[in-house]
N, C-alpha and C positions, 0 to 999 in steps of 0.2 A: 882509747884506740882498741876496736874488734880484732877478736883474731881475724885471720885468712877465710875463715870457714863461715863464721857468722851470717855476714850477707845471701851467702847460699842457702846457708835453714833457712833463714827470715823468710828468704823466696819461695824455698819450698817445700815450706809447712802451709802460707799462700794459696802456692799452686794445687797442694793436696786437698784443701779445704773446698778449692773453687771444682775440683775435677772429678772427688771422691763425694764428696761430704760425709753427714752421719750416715752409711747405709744402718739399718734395723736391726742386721742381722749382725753386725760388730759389736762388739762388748765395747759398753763404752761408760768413761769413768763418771760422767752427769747420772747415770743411772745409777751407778754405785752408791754418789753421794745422796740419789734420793732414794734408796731404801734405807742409807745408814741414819738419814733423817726421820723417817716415819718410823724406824723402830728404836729410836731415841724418844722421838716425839710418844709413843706408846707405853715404854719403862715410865716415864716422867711423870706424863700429864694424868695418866688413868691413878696416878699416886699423892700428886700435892695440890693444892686448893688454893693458899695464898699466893697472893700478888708477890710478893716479893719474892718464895718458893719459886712462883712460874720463871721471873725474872733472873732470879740466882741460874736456877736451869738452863733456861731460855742463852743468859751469858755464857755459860758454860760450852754450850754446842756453837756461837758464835766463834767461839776464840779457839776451842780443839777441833772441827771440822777443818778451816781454811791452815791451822797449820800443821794437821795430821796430812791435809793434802801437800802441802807445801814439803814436805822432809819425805814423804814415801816416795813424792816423783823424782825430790832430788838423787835418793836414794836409788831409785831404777836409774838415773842416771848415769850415774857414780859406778854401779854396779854395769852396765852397760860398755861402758867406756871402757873397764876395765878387761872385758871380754876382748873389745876389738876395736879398735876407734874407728872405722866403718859401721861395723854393727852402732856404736851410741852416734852418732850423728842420724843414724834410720832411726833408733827411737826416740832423740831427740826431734825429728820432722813428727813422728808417727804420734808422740804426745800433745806437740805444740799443735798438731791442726786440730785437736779434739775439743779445742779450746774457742776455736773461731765458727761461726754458724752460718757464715756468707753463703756457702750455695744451699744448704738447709731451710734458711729461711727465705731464697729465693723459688723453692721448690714449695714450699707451702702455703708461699702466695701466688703462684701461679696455679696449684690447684683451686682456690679458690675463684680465680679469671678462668677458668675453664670451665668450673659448674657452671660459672652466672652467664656466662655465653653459652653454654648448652640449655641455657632458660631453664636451670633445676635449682630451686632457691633452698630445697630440702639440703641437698648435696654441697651446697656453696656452706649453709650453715653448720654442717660438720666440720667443715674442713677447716672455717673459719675459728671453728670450738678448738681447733689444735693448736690456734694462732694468739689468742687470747682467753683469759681469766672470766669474762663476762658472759650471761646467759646469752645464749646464739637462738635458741628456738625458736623466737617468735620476732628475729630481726627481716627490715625491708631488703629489699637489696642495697637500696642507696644506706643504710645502719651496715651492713656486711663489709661494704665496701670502705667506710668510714674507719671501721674497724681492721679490715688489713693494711690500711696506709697508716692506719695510727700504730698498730702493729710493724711493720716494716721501720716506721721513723724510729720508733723505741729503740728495737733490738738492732738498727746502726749501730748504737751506740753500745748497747749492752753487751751483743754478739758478735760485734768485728772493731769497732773501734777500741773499747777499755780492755779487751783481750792482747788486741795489737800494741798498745801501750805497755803491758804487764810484760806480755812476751818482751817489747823489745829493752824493759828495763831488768829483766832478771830470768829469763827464762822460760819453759816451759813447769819447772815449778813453781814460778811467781804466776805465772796467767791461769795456772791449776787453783793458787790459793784463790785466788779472783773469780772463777768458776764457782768454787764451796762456795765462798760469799754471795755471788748470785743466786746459785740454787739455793740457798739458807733462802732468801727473801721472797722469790717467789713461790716457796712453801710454805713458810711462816710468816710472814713480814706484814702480816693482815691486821686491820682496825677492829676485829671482830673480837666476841666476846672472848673465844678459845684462844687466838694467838695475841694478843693486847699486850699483853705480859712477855705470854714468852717468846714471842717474834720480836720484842722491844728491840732486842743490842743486834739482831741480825739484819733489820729494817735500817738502825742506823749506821751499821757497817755498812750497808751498800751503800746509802746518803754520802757517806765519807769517798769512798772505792770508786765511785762513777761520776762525782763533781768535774775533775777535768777533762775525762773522757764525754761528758754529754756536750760542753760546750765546745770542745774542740769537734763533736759533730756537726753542731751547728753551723759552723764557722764553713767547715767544707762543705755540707749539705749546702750552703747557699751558693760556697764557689762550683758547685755542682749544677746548680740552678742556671746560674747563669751561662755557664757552657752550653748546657742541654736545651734551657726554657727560654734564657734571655729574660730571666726573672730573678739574679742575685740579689738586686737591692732590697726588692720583693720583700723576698726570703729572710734577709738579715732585716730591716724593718720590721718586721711583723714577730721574729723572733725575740729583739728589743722588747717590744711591746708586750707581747701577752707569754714569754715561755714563766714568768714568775707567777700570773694566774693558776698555773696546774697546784694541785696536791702535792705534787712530788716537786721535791728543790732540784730535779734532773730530770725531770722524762718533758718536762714543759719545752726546754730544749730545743733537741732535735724534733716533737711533732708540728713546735710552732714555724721552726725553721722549714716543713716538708708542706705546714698549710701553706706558707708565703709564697712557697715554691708553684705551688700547685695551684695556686688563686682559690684553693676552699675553706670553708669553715672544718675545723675538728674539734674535739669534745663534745658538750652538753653532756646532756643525759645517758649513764646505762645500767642495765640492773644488773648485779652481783648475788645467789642465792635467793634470789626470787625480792630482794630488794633494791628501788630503785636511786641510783644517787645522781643528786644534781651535780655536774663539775664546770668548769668556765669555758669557753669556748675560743678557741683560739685561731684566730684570722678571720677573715674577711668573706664572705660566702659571695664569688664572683662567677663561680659554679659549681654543679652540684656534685657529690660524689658520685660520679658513675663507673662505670666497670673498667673504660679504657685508661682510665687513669693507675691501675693498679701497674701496668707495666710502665708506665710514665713513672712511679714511684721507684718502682725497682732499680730503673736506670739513673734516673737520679744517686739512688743508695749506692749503685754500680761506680760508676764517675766518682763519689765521692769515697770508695774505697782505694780504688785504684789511685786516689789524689793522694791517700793516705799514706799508700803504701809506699809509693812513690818516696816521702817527704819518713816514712821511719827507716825504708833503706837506708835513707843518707847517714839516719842517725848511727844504725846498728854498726854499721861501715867507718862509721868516722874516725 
């Protein structure tokens, strides 16, 4: 049983995420952890050579990142609280939404809907370069487009589902530690020759950290589907089917869950560092990726947050 107050943060740490987001100009603690990363990452790598050095290393920032995060927030907590128990529930809201990306990442795909509808495919591809990992410069529109749904299906999960989880099983320290583990992966968590090694244990930390939270995106992405498209079965069909095809044991998920959705094909082909990799393609290509589907995506990710939130209130409350 929550205390009294619980339900209220849940709400609005929520509300804060959905009405503030990350402005730029706010310090904010994903930044933090990615310089403490690259200048780990620089002691380390410019010093040891073997495999299992990178790897030792590599473990090393896996496991003191997520719980130096874990004990300094609980720690502002603690300390918070004791100031004023008004003051820590503000910074209890003021941490916990640092954690959630819901209106950031719907701000980053609608820049992208905005270049391509201003017919500026230069400007669509930066924007798009903010949204994903893969080279942007020489994508179509309909590859731009591929790429912010696929982007959007991801970080459901990554950026407002398995945060929402975390948050509601332990805090704004628990959904911090789950932050470090993200940002650990999408800085190091690479097949390449440099992070192989020492992204190993932080690639499989997130493998472990995002298994329930991808599939309980799925699961809503479809009920989302079927609200908005009249396409759930769709949606859950198709994620059946092809989300075990992806590279990743989680991200296949929620994009194959947002192809069903949407009646397009996503995957194949993208290049990373100027090389290009084949990956499996996930649904049915019943139309093409074009631009107005970007906000169809959104609203989709929309509905299925709000399903969510709905269904962790209960929990955080009970």
């Amino acid at each position: 049983m929550a205390d009294d107050l619980t339900g209220f943060k849940f709400l609005a740490v929520c509300v804060v995420d959905l009405m503030v987001g990350d402005p730029r100009w706010l310090p904010h603690p994903v930044r933090l952890m990615g310089f403490i990363i690259h200048a780990y990452e620089r002691l380390t790598l410019e010093r040891i050579s073997s495999p299992l050095a990178k790897r030792t290393a590599g473990l090393g920032l896996a496991v003191g990142l997520p719980l130096g995060a874990f004990f300094v927030t609980q720690g502002i907590l603690e300390w918070a609280e004791l100031v004023h128990e008004q003051f820590g529930m503000v910074i209890w809201v003021a941490l916990g939404s640092t954690t959630l990306a819901g209106r950031d990442l719907w701000d980053h795909a609608m820049r992208v809907h905005r270049a391509l509808r201003m017919g500026s495919l230069v400007s669509a591809r930066v924007e798009v370069g903010r949204l994903v990992g893969r080279d942007t410069a020489d994508l179509s529109e309909e590859e731009i487009v591929r790429a912010t749904v696929e982007s959007v299906s991801e970080n459901t999960s990554d950026g407002i589902v398995a945060p929402l989880i975390y948050l509601a099983l332990g805090g704004p320290a628990c959904a911090m530690a789950y932050k470090a583990i993200s940002t650990l992966d999408s800085m190091v968590g690479y097949r390449t020759d440099r992070y192989r090694d020492f992204g190993w244990a932080s690639a499989r930390a997130d493998d472990l950290v995002n298994w329930v939270p991808a599939r309980l995106t799925a699961v809503a992405m479809s009920m989302a589907a079927a609200i908005r498209l009249g396409t759930g079965g769709s949606a859950w069909k198709i994620c059946r089917r092809d989300a075990r095809c992806h590279p990743s044991p989680n991200s296949g998920w929620p994009e194959a869950a947002m192809a069903g959705a949407l009646g397009v094909q996503l995957g194949g082909g993208n290049v990373y560092g100027g090389v290009r990799e084949a990956r499996a393609r996930l649904g049915d290509p019943i139309t093409t990726c074009s631009m107005p589907l970007i906000p169809v995506a959104l609203q989709v990710m929309g509905i299925a947050y709000g399903l969510l939130f709905m269904g962790f209130m209960g929990w955080v409350m009970w």
